[in-house]
N, C-alpha and C positions, 0 to 999 in steps of 0.2 A: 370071544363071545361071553366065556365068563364074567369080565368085567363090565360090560355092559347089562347083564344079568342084577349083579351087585347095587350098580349105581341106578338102576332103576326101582331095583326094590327098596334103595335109602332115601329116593325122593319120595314113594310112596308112603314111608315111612312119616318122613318129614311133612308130609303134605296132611297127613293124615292127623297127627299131633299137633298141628297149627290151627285144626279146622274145629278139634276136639275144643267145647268150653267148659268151665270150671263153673259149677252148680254149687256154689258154696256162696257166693258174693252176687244171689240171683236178687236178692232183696235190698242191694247196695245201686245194683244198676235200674230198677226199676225208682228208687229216686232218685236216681240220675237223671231219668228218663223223663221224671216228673217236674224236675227244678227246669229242664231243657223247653217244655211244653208251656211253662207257665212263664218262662223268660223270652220266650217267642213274638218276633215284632209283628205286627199287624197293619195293613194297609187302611186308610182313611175309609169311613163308609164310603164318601162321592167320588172313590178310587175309579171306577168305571167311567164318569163324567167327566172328570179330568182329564182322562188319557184320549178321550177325542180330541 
């Protein structure tokens, strides 16, 4: 039972450190986030008209 004890508290562990993010590189992914938006393809306007 101990070791079932152990390995549940080191996936919690793990789970826990995986989920945590790093606030340091918050201004590195928000133009990430920008270059992503503005590289983004777009459907023709008469996109609706078409697909009938």
């Amino acid at each position: 039972m101990k070791r079932l004890t152990v390995f549940f508290m080191r996936s919690v562990v793990f789970v826990i450190a995986g989920c945590t993010s790093d606030k340091s590189n918050k201004g590195e992914t928000a133009s990430e986030m920008a270059q992503l938006f503005a590289s983004e393809k777009t459907l023709p306007s008469n996109f609706e008209s078409l697909s009938n």
